[in-house]
mmCIF file of the C-alpha atoms, coordinates in Angstrom:
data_MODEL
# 
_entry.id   MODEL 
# 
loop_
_atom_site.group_PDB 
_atom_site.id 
_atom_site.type_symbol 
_atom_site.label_atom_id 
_atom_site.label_alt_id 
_atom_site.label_comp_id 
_atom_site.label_asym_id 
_atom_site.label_entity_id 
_atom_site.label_seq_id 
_atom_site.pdbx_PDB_ins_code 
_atom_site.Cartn_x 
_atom_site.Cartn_y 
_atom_site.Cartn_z 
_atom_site.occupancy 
_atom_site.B_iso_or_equiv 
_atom_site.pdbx_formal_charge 
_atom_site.auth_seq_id 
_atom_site.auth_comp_id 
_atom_site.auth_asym_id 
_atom_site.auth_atom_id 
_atom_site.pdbx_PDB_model_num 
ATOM 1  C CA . UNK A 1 1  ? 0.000  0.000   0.000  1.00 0.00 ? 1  UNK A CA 1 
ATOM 2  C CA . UNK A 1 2  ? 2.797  2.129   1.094  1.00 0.00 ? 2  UNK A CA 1 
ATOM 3  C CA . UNK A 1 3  ? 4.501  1.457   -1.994 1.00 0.00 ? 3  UNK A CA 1 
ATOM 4  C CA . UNK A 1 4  ? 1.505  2.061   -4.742 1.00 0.00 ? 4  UNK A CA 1 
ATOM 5  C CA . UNK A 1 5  ? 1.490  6.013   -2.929 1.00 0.00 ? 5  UNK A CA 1 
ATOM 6  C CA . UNK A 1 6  ? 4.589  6.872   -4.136 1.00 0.00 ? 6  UNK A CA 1 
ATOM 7  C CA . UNK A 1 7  ? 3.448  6.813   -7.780 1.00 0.00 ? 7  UNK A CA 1 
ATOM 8  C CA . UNK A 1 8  ? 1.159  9.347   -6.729 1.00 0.00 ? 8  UNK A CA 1 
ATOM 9  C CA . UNK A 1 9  ? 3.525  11.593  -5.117 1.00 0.00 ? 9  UNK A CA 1 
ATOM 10 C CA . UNK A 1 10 ? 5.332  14.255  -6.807 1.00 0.00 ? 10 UNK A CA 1 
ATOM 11 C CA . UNK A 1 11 ? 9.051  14.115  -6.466 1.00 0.00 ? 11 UNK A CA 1 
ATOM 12 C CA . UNK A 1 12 ? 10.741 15.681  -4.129 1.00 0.00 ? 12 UNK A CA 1 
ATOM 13 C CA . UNK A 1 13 ? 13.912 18.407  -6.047 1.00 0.00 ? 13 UNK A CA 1 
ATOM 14 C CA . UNK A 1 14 ? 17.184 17.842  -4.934 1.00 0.00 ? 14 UNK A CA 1 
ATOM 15 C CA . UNK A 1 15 ? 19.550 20.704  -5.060 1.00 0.00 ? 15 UNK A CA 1 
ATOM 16 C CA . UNK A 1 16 ? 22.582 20.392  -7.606 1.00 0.00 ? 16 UNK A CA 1 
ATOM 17 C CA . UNK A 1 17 ? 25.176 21.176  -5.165 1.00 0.00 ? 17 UNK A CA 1 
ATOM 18 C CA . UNK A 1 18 ? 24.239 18.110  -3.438 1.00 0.00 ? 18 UNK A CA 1 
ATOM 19 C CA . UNK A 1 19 ? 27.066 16.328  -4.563 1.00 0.00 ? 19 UNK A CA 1 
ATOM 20 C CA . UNK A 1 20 ? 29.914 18.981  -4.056 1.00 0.00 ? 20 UNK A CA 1 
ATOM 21 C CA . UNK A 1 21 ? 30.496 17.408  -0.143 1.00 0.00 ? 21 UNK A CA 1 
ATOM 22 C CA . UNK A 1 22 ? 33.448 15.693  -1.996 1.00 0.00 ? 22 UNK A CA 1 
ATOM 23 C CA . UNK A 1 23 ? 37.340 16.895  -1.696 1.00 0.00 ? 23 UNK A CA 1 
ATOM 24 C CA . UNK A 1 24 ? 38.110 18.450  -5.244 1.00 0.00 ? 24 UNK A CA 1 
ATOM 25 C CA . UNK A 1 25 ? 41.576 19.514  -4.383 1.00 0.00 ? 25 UNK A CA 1 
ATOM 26 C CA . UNK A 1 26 ? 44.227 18.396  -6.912 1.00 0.00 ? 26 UNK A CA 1 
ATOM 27 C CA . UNK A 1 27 ? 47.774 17.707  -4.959 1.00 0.00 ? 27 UNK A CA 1 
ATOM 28 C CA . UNK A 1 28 ? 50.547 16.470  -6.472 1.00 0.00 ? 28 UNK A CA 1 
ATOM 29 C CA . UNK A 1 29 ? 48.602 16.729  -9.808 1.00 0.00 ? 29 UNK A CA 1 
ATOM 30 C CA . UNK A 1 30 ? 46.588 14.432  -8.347 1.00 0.00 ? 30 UNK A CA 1 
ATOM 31 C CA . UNK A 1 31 ? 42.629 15.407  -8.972 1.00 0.00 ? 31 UNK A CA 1 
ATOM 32 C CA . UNK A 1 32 ? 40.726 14.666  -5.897 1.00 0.00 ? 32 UNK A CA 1 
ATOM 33 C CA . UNK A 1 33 ? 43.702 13.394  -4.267 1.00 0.00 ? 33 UNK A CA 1 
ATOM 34 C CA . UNK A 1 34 ? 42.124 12.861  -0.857 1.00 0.00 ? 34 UNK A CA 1 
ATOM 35 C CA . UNK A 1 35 ? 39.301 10.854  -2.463 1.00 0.00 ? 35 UNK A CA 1 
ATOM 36 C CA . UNK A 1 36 ? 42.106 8.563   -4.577 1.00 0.00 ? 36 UNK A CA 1 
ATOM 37 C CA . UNK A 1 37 ? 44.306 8.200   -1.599 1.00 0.00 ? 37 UNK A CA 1 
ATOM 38 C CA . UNK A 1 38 ? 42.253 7.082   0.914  1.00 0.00 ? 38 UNK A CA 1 
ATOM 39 C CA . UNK A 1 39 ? 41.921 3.834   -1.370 1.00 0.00 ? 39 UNK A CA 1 
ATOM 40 C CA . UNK A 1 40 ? 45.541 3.119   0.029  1.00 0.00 ? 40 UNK A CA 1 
ATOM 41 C CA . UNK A 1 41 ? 44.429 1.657   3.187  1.00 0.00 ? 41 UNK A CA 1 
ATOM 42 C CA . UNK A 1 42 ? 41.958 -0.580  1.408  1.00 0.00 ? 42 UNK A CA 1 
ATOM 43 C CA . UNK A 1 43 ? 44.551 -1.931  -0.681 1.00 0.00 ? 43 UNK A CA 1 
ATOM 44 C CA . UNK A 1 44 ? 46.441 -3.383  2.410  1.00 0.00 ? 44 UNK A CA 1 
ATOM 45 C CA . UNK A 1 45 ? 43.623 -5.253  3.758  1.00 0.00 ? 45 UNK A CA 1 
ATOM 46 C CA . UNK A 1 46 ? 42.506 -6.619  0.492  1.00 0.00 ? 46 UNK A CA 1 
ATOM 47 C CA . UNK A 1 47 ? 47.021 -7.379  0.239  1.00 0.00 ? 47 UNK A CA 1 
ATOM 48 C CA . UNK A 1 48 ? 46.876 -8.887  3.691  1.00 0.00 ? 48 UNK A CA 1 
ATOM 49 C CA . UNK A 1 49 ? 43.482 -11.000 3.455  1.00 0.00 ? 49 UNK A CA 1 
ATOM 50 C CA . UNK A 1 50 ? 44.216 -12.172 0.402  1.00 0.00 ? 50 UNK A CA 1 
ATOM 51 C CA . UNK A 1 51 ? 47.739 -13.428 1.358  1.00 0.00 ? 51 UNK A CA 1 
ATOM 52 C CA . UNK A 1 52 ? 46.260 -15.111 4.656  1.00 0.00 ? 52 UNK A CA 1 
ATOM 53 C CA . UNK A 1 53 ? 43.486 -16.860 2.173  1.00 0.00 ? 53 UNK A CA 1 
ATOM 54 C CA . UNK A 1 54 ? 45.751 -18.647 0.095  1.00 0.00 ? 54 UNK A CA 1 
ATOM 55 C CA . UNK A 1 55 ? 48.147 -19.481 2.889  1.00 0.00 ? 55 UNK A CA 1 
ATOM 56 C CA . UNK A 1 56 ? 45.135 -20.381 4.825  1.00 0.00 ? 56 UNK A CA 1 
ATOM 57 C CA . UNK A 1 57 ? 46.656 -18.671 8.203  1.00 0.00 ? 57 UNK A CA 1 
ATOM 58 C CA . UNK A 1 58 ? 43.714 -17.537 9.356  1.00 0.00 ? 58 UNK A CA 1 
ATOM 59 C CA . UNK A 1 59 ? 40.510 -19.376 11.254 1.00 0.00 ? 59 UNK A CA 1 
ATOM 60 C CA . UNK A 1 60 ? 37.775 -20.149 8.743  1.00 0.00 ? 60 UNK A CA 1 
ATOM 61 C CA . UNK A 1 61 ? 39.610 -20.294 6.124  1.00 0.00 ? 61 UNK A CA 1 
ATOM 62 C CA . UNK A 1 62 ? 40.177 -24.041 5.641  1.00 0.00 ? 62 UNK A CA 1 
ATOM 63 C CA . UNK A 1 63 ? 36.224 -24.088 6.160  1.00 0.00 ? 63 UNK A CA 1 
ATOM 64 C CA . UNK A 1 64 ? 33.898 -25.119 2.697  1.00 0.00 ? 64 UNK A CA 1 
ATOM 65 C CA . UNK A 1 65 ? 33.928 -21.057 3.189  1.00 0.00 ? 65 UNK A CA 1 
ATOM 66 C CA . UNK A 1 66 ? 37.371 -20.499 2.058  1.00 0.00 ? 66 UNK A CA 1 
ATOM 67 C CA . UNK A 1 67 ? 36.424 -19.459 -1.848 1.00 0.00 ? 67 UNK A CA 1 
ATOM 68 C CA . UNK A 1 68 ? 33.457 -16.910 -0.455 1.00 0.00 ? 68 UNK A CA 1 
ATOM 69 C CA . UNK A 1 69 ? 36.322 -14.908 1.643  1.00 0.00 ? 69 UNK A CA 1 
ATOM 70 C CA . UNK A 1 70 ? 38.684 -15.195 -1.395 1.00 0.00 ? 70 UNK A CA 1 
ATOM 71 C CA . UNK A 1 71 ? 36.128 -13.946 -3.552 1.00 0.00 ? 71 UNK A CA 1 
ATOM 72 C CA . UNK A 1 72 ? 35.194 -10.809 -0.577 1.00 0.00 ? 72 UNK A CA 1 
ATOM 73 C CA . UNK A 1 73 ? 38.659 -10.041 -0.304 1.00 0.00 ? 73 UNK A CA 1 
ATOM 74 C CA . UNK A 1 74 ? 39.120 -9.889  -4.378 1.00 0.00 ? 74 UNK A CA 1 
ATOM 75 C CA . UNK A 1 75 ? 35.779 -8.127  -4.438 1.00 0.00 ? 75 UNK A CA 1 
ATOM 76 C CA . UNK A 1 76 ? 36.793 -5.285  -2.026 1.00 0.00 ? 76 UNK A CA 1 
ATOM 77 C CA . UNK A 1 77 ? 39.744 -4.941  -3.948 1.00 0.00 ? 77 UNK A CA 1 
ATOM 78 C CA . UNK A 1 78 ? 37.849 -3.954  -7.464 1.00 0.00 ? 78 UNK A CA 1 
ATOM 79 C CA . UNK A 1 79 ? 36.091 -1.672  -4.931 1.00 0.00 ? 79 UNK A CA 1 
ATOM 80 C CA . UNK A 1 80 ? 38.840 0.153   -3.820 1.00 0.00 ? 80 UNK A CA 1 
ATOM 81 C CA . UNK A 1 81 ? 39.953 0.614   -7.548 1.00 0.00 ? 81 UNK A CA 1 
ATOM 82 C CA . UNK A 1 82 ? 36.484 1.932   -8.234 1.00 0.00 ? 82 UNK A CA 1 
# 
């Protein structure tokens, strides 16, 4: 019911600045560097998982589970190049 109002709702504007919240400073010609570098971080745990997957160091990982955290780890990785 809730969902059959909203075709008879008008929708709501959203302001175009919206999505300015972003840092759109260029260092080390770098656009957006903050944005680019925080990825860095991500990259380590994606490193560091991965690693510990196909070693199998870490508990859970010789489970019937082992490909789904391989394929998280690899996963989080395309996100951080995203």
């Amino acid at each position: 019911m809730v969902f059959s109002a909203m075709f008879f709702v008008k929708p709501i504007p959203q302001d175009e600045a919206y999505h300015n919240f972003a840092g759109q400073r260029e260092v080390l010609g770098i656009p957006n560097f903050w944005n680019v570098i925080s990825n860095i971080p991500v990259f380590f745990v994606v490193l560091i998982g991965t690693i510990a997957g196909i070693k199998k160091k870490w508990v859970g990982f010789d489970t019937p589970a082992y490909g789904a955290y391989l394929l998280f780890f690899i996963g989080v990785g395309f996100t951080g190049l995203g």
